[in-house]
Backbone as JSON, one array per atom type, in Angstrom:
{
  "sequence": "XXXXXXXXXXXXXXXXXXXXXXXXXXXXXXXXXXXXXXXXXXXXXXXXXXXXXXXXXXXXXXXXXXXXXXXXXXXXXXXXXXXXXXXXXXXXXXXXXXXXXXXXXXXXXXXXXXXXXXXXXXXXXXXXXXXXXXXXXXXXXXXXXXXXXXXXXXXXXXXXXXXXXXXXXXXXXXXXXXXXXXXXXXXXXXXXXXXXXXXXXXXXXXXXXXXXXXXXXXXXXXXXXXXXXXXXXXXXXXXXXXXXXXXXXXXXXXXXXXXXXXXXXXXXXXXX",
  "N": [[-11.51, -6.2, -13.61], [-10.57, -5.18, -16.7], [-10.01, -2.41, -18.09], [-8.67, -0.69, -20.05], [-5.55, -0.54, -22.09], [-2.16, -1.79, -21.87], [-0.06, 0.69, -22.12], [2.63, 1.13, -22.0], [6.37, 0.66, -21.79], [7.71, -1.41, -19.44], [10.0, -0.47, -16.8], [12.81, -2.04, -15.61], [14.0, -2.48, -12.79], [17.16, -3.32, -11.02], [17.73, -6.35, -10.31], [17.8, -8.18, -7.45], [18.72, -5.8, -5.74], [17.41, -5.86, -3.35], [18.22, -7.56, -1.67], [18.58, -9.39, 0.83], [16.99, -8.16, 2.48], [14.18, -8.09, 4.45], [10.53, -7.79, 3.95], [7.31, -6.84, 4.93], [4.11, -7.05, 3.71], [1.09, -5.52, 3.96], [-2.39, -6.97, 3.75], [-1.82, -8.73, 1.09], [-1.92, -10.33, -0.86], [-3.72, -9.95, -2.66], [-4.17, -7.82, -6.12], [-2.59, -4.49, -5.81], [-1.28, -4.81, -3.39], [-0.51, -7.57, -3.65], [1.14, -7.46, -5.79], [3.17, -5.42, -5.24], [4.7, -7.37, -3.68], [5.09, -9.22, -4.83], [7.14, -7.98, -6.69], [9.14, -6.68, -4.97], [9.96, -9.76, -4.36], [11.27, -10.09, -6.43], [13.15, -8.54, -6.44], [14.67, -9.78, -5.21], [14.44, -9.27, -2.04], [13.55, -11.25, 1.25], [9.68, -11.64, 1.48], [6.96, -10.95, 3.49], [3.53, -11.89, 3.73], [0.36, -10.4, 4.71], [-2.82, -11.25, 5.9], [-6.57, -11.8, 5.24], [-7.99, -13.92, 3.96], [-7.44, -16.99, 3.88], [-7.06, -18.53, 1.21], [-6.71, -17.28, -0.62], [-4.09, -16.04, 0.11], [-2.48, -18.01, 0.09], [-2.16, -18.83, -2.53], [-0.73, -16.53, -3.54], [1.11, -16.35, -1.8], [2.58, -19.1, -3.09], [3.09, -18.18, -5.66], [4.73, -15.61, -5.22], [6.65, -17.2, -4.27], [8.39, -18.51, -6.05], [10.55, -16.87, -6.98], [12.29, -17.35, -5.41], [13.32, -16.25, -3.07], [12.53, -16.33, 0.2], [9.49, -16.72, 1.75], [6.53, -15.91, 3.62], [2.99, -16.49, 4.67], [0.17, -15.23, 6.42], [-2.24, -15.57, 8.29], [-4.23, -12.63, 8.62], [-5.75, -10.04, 11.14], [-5.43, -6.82, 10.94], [-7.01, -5.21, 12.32], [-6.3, -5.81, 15.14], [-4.79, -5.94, 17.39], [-3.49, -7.98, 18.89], [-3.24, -9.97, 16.7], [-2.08, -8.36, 14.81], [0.71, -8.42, 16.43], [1.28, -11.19, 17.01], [1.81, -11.8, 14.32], [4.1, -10.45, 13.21], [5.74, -11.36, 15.05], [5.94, -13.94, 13.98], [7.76, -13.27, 11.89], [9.75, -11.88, 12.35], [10.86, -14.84, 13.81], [11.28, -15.84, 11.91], [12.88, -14.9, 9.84], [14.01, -13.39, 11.36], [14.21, -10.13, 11.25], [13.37, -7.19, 10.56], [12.82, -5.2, 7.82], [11.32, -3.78, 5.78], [8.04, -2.53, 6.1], [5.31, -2.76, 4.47], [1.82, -0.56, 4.79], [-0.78, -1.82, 3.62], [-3.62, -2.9, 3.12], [-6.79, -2.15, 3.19], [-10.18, -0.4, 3.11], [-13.11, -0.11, 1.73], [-16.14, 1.8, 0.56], [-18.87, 2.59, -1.44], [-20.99, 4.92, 0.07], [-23.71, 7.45, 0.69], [-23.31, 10.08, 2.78], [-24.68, 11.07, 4.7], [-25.89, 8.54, 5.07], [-24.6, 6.99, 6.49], [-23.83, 3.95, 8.58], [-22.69, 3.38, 12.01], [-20.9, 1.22, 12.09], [-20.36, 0.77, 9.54], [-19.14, 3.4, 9.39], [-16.68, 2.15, 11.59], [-15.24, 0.13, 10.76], [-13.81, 1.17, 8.17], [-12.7, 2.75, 9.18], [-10.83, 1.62, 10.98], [-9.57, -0.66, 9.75], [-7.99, 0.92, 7.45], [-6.81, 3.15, 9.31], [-6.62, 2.6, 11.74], [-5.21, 0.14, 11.8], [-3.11, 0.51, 10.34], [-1.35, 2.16, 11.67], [-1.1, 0.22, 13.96], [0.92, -2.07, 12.73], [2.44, -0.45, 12.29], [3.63, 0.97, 14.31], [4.62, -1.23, 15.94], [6.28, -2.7, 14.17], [8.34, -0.67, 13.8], [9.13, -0.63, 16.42], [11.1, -3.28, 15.97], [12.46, -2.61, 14.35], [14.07, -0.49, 15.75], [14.81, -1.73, 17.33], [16.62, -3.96, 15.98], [19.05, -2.08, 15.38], [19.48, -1.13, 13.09], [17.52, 0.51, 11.25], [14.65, 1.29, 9.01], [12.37, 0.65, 6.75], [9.1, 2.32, 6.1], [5.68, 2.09, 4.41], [3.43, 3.66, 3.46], [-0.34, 3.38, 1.78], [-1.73, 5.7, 0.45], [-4.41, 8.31, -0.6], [-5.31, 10.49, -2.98], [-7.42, 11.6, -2.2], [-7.18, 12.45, 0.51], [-6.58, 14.65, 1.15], [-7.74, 16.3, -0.65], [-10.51, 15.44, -0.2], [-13.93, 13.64, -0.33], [-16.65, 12.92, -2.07], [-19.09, 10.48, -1.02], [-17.25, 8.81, -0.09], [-17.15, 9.17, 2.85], [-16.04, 8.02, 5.16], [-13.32, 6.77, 4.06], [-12.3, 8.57, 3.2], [-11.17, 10.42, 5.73], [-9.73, 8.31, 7.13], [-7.62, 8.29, 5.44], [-6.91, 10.51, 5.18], [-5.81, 10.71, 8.03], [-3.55, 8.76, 7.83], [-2.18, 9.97, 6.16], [-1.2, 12.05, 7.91], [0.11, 10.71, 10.01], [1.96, 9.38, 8.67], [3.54, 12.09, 8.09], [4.5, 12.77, 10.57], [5.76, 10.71, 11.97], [7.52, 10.09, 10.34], [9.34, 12.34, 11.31], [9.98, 11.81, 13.63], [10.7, 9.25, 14.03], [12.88, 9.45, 12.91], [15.19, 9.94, 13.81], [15.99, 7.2, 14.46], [16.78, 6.04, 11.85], [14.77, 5.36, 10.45], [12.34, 5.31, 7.87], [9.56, 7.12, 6.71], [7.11, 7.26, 3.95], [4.58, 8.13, 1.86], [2.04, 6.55, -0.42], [0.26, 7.91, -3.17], [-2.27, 6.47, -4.95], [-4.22, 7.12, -7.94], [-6.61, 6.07, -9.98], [-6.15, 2.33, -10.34], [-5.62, -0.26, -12.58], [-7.57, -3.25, -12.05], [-7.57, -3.65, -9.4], [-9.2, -4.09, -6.56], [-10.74, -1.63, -5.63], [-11.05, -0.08, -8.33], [-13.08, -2.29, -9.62], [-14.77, -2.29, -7.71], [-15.5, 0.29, -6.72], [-16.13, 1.52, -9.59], [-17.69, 0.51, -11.33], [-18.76, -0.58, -13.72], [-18.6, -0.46, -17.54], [-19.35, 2.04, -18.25], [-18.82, 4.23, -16.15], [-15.95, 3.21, -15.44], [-15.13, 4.63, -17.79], [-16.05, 7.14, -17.71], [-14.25, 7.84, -15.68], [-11.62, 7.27, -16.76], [-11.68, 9.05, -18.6], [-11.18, 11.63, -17.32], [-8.64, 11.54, -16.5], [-5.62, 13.09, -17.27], [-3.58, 11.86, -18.64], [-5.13, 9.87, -19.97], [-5.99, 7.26, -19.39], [-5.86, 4.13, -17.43], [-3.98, 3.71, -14.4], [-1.36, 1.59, -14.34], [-1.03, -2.03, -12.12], [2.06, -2.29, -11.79], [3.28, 0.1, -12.07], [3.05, 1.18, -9.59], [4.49, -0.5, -7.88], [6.98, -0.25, -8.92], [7.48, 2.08, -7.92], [7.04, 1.85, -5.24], [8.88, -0.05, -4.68], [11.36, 1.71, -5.51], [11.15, 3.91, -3.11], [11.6, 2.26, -0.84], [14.18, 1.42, -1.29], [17.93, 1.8, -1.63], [18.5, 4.02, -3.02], [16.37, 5.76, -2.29], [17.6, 6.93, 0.04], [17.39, 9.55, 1.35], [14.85, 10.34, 1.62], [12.04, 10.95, 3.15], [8.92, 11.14, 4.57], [7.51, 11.99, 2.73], [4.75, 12.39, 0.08], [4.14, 10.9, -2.48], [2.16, 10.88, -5.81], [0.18, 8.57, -7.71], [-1.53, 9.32, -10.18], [-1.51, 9.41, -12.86], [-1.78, 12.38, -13.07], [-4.26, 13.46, -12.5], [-6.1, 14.33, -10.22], [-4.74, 16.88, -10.06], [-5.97, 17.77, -12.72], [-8.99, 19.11, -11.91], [-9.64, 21.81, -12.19], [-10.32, 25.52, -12.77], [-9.91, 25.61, -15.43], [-9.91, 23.3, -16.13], [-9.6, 20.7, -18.87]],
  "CA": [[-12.05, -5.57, -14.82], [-9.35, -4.7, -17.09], [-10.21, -1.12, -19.07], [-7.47, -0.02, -20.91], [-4.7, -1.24, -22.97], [-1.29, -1.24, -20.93], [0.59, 2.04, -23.08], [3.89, 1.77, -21.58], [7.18, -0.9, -21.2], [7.36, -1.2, -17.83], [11.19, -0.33, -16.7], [12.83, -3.13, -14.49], [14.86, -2.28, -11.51], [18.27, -4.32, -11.02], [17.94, -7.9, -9.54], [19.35, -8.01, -6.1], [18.49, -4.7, -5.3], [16.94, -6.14, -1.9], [18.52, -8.82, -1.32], [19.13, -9.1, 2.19], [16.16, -7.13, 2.85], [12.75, -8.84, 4.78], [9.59, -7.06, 3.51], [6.27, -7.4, 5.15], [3.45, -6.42, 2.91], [-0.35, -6.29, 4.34], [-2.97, -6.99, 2.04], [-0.55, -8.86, 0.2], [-2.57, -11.51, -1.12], [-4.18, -9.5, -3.86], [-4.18, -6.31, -6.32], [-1.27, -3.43, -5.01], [0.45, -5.19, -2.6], [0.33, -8.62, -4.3], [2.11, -6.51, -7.0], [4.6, -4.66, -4.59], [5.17, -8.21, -2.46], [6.01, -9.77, -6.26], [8.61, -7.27, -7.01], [10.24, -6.96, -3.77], [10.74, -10.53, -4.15], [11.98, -10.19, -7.42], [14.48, -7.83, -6.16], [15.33, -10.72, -3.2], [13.8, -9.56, -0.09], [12.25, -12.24, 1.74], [8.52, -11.52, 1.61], [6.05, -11.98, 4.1], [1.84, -11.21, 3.14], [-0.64, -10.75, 5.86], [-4.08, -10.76, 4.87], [-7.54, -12.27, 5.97], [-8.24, -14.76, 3.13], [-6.01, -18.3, 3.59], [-6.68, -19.49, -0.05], [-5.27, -16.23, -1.49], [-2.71, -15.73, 0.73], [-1.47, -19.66, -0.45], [-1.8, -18.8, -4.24], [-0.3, -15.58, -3.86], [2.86, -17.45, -1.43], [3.06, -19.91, -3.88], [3.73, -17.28, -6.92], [5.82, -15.03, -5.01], [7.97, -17.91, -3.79], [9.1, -18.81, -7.05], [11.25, -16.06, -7.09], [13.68, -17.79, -5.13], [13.08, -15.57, -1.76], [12.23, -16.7, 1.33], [7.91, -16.49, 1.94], [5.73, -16.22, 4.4], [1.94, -15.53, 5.21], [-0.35, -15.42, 7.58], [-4.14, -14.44, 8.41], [-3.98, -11.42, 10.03], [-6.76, -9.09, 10.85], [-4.75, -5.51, 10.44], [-7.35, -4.47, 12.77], [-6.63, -6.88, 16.14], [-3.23, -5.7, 17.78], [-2.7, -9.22, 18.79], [-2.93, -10.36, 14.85], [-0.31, -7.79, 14.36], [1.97, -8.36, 17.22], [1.46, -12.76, 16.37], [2.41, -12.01, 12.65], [5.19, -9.55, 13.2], [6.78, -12.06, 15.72], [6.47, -15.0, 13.33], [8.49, -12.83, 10.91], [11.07, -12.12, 13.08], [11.04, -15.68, 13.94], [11.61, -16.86, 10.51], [14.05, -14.03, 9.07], [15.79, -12.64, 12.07], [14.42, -9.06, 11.5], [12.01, -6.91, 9.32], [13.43, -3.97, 6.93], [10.35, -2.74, 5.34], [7.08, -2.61, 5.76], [4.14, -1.73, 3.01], [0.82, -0.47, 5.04], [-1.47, -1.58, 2.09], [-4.43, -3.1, 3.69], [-7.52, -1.14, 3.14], [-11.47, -1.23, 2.89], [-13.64, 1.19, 1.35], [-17.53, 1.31, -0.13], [-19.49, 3.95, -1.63], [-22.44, 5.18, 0.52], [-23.84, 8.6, 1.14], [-22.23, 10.03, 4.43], [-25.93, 10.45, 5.68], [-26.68, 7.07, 4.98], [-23.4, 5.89, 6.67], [-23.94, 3.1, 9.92], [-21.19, 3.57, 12.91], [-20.21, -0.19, 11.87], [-19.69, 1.42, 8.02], [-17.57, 4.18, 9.53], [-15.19, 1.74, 12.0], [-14.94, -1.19, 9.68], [-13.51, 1.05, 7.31], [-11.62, 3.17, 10.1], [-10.12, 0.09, 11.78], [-8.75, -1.33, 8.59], [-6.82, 2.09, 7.58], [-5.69, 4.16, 9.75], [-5.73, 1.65, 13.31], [-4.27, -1.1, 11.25], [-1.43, 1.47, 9.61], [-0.96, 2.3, 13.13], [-0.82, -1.1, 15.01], [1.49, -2.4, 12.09], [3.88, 0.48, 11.86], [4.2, 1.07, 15.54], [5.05, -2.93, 16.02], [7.5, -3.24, 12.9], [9.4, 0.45, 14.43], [10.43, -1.84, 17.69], [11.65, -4.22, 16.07], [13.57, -1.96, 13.43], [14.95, 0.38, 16.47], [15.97, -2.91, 18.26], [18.07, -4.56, 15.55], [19.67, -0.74, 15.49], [19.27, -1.36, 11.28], [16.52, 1.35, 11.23], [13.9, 0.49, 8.11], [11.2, 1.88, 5.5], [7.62, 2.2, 5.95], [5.72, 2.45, 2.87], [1.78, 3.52, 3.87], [-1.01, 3.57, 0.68], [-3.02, 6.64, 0.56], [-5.06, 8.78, -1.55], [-5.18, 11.83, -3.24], [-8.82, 12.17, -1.1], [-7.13, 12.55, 1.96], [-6.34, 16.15, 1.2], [-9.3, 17.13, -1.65], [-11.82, 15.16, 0.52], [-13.98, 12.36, -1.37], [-18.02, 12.6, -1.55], [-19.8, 9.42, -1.14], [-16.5, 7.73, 0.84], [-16.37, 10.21, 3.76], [-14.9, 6.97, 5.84], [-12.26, 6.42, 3.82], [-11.74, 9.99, 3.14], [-11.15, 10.7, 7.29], [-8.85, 7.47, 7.17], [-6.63, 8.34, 4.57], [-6.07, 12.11, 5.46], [-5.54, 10.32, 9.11], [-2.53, 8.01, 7.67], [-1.15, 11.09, 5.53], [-0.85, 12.97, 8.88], [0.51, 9.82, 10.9], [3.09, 9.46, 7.77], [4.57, 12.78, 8.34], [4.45, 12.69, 11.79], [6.2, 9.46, 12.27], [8.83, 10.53, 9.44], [10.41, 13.16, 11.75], [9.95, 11.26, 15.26], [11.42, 7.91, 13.73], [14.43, 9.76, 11.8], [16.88, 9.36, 14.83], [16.07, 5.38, 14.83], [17.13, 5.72, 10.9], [13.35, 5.15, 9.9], [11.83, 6.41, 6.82], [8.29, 6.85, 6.48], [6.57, 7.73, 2.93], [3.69, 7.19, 1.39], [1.88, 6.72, -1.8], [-1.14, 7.83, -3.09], [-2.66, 6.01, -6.46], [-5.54, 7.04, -8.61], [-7.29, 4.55, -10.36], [-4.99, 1.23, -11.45], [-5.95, -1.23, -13.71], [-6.94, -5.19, -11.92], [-6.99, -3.79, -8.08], [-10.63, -3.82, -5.88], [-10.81, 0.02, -5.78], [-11.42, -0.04, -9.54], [-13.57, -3.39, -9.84], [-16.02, -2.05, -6.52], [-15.93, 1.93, -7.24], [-16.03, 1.96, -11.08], [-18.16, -1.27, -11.44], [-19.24, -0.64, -14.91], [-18.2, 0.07, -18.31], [-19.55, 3.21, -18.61], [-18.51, 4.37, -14.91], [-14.74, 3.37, -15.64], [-14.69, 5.27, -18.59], [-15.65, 8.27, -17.19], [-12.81, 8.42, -14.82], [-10.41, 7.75, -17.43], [-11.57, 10.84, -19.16], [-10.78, 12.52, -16.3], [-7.18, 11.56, -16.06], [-5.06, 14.05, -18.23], [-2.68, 10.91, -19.23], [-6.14, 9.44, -20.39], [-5.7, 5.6, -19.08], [-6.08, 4.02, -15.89], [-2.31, 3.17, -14.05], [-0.82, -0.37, -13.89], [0.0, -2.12, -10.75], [3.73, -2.96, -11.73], [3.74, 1.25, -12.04], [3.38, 1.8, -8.25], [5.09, -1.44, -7.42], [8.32, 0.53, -9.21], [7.41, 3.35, -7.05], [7.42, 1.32, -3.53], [10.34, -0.37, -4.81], [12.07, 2.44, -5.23], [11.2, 4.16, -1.74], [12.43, 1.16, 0.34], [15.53, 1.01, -1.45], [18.96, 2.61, -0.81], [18.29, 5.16, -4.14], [15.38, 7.06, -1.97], [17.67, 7.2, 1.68], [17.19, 10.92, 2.09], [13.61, 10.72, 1.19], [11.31, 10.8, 4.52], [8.0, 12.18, 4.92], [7.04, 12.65, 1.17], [3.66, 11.55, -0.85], [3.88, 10.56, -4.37], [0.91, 10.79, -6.2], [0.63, 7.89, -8.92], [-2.6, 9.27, -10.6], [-1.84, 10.02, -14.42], [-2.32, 13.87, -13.1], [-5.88, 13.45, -12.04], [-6.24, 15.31, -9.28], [-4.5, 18.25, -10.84], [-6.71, 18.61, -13.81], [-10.38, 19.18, -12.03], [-9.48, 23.55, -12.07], [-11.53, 25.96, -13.49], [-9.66, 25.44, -16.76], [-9.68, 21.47, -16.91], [-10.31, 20.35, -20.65]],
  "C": [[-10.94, -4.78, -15.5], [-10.38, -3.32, -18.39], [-9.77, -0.4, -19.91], [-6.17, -1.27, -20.88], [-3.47, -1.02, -22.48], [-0.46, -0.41, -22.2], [1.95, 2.06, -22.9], [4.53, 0.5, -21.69], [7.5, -0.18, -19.72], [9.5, -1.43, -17.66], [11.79, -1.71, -15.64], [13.85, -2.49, -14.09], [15.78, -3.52, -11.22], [17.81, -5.42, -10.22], [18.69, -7.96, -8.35], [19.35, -6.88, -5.21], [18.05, -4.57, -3.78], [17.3, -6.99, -1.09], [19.33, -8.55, 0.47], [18.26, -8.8, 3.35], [14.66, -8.36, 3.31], [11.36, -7.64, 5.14], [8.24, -7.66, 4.49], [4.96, -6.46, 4.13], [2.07, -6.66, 3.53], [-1.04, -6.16, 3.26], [-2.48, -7.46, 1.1], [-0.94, -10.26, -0.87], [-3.66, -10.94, -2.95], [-3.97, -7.79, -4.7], [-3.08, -5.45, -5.87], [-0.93, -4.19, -4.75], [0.19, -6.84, -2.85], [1.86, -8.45, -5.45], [3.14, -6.04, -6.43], [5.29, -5.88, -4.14], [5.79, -8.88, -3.66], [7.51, -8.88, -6.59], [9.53, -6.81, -5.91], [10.77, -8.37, -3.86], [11.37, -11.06, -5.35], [13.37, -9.5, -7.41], [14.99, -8.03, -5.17], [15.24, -10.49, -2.16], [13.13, -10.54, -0.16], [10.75, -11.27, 1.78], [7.67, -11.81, 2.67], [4.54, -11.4, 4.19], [0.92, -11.55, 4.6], [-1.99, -10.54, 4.77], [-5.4, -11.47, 5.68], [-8.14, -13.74, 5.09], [-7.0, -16.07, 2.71], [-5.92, -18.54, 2.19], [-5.66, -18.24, -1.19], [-4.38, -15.88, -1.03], [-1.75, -16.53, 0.0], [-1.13, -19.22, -2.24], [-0.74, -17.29, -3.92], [1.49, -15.67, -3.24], [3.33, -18.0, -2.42], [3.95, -18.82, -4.92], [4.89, -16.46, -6.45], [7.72, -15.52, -4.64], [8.89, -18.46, -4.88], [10.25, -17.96, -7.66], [12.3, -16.56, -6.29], [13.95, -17.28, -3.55], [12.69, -16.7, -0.67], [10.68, -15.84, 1.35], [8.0, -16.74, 3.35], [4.39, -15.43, 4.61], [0.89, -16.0, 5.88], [-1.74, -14.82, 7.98], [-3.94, -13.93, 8.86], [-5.34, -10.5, 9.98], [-5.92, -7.78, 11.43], [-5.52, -4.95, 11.8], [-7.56, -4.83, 14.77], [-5.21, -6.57, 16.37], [-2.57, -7.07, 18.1], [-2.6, -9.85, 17.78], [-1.42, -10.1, 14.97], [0.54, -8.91, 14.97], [2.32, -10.48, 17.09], [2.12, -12.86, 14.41], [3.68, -11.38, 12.79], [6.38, -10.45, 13.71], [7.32, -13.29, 15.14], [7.33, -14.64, 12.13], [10.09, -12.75, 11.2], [11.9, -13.33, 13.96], [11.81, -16.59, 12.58], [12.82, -16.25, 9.91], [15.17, -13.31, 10.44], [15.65, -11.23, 12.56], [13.5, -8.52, 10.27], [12.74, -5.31, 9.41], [12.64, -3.01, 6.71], [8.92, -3.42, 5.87], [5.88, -2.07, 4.93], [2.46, -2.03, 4.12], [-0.34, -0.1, 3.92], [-2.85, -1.79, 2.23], [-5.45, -2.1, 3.79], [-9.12, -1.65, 3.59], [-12.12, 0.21, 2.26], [-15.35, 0.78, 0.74], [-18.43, 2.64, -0.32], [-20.98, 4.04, -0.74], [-22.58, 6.67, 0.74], [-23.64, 9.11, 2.77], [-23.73, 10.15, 5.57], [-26.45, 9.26, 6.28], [-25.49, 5.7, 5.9], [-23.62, 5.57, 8.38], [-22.48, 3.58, 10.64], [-20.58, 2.26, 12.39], [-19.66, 0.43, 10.65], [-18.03, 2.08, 8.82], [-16.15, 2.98, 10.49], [-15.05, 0.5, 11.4], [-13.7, -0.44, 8.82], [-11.69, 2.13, 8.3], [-10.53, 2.51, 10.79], [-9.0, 0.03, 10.89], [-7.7, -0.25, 8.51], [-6.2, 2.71, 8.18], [-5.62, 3.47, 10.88], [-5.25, 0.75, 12.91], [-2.66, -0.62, 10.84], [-1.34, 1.79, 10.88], [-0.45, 1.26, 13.8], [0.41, -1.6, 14.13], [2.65, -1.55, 12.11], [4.93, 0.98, 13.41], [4.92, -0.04, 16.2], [6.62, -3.08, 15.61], [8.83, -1.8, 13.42], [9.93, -0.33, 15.59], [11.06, -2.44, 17.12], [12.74, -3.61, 14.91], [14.47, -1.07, 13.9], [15.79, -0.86, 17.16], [16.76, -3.51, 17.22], [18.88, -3.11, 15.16], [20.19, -0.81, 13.48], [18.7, 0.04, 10.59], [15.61, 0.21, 10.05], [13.5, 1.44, 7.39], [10.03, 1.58, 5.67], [7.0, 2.86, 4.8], [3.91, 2.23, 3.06], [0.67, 4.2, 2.22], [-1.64, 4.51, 1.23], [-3.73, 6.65, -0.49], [-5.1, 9.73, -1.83], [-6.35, 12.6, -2.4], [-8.28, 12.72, -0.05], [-6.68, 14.02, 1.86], [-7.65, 16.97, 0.38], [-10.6, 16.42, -0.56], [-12.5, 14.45, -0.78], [-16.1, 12.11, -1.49], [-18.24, 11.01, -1.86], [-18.55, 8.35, 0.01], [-15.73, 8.67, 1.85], [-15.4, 9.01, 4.83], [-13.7, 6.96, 5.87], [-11.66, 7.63, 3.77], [-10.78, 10.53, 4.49], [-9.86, 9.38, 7.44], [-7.71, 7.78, 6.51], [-6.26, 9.7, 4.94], [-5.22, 11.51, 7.05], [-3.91, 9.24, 8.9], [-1.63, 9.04, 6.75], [-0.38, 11.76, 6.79], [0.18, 12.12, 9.75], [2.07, 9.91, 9.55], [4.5, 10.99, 8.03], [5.33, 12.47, 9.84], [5.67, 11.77, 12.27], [8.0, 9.33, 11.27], [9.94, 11.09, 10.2], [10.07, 12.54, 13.33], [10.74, 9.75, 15.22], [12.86, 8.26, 12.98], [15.32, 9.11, 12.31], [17.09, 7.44, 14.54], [16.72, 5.06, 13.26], [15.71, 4.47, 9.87], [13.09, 5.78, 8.89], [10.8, 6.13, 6.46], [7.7, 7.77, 5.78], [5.12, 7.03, 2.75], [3.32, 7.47, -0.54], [0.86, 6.76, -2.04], [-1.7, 7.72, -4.72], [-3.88, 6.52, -6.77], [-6.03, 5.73, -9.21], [-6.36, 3.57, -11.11], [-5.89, -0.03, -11.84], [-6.07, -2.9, -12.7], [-7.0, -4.54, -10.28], [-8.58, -3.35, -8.0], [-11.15, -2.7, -5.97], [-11.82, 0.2, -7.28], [-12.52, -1.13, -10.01], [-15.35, -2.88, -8.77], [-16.6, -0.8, -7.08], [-16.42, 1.78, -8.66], [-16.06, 0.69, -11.69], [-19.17, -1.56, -12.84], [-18.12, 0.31, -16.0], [-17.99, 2.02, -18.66], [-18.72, 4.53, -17.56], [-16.69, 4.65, -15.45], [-14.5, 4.44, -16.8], [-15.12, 7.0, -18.75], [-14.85, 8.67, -16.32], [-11.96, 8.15, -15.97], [-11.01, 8.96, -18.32], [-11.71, 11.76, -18.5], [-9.28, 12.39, -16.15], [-6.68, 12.19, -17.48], [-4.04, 12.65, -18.99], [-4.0, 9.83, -20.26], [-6.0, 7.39, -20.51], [-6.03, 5.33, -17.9], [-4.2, 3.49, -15.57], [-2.22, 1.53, -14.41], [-0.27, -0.44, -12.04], [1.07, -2.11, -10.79], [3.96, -0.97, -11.63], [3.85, 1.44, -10.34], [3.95, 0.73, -7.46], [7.16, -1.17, -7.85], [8.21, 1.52, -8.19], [7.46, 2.84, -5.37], [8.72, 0.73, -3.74], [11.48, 0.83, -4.67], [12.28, 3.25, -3.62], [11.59, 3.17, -0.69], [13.94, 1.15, -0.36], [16.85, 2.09, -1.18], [18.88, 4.27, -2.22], [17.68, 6.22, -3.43], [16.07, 6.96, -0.28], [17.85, 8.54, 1.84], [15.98, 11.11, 1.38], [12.65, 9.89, 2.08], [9.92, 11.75, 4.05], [7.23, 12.72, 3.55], [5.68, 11.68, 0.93], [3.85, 11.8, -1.81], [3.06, 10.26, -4.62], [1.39, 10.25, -7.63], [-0.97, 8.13, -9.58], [-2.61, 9.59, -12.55], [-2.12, 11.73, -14.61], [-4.12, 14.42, -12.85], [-6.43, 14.06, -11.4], [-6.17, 16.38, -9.71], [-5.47, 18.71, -11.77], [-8.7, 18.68, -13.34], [-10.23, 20.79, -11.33], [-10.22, 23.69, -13.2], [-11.44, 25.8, -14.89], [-9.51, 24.39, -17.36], [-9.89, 21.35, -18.17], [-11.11, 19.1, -20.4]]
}
């Protein structure tokens, strides 16, 4: 559901910029991290998309491979340590060695926290924060053993610190991968690890926005909540993971960037 009119030229980042570099992106098959796994392989890392859906994995291979990179992807369920540890190995089977990884892979659904089943809560628990776990703890072996180090690059939310009514799940997940992010920042330094994350408000074309804010009327009261008064683009936080994996952000560990248009910020007593 597209809602707004894109407002901006979108800056491009040098060609080559990665080249060398083997990306794994989960969730990579649609929305965000089809968008991040496109411009990593526009900036020549090999690519490789996990995800749960073969036919979009294939369309979303196909497109990215035209970039000239080296593909690969693979069903994975994010939330099945042997997934991981079978996808991770066919990566390092194919490339040699894995640079970055983007923990993008999510799930989310509005219900009232009364009304919320134990299956609700670990469906949505699984996916985020034991999947960003099983994935990041995996891809760190294999980035301390080629003595390379890497970049981990985990999606949050601005919830995970304000708290989120109606998606206490995801809420508890996402403060749970903010905390693991620092955490993992200053315990992975020595290995020459760097683990950020990023936390988007509403972007334009990604599930979040299409599920949550599933009407006209709906979307357009969150954008008159964002002080920039729009919803984001994906290619905006696909500049913003680009940049954190690359050699521009190597003394930048342990940080969240918030890509919300200022959203968060403006619900004080003096919002307009």
């Amino acid at each position: 559901m597209s809602t707004t009119t894109k407002t901006f030229t979108r800056p491009m980042l040098p060609e080559g910029m990665l080249r060398g570099k083997t990306a794994i992106v989960t969730g990579g098959g649609t929305g965000l991290g089809k968008g991040m796994a496109l411009e990593y392989a526009r900036l020549g890392a090999n690519v490789a998309i996990a995800g749960r859906r073969e036919d979009v994995l294939a369309e979303a291979e196909a497109e990215i491979g035209r970039h000239g990179g080296g593909t690969l992807a693979m069903r994975t369920d994010v939330r099945k340590p042997e997934d991981v540890d079978a996808f991770v190995e066919a990566v390092l089977a194919k490339f040699g060695g894995v640079d970055i990884l983007v923990n993008n892979a999510a799930g989310n659904f509005v219900v009232p926290s009364i009304d919320l089943t134990p299956n609700g809560w670990r469906a949505v628990i699984d996916i985020v924060l034991n999947g960003t776990w099983f994935f990041s703890q995996r891809c760190a072996k294999a980035m301390i053993a080629s003595g390379n180090g890497g970049s981990i690059v985990n999606i949050g939310a601005t919830y995970a610190w304000t708290g989120n009514p109606l998606t206490v799940h995801s809420a508890a997940a996402k403060a749970g991968v903010l905390a693991m992010t620092q955490t993992l920042a200053v315990e992975w330094a020595p290995h020459g690890i760097r683990v950020n994350m990023i936390a988007p408000g509403p972007i334009a074309e990604t599930g979040a926005v299409t599920q949550l804010f599933n009407s006209p009327e709906k979307a357009q009261r969150v954008i008159d909540g964002v002080p920039l008064r729009r919803l984001g683009e994906v290619e905006e936080v696909a500049n913003v993971a680009a940049y954190l994996v690359s050699d521009f952000a190597a003394y930048v560990s342990g940080a969240c960037i918030v890509i919300d248009g200022g959203r968060w910020l403006g619900k004080g007593a003096f919002a307009q």
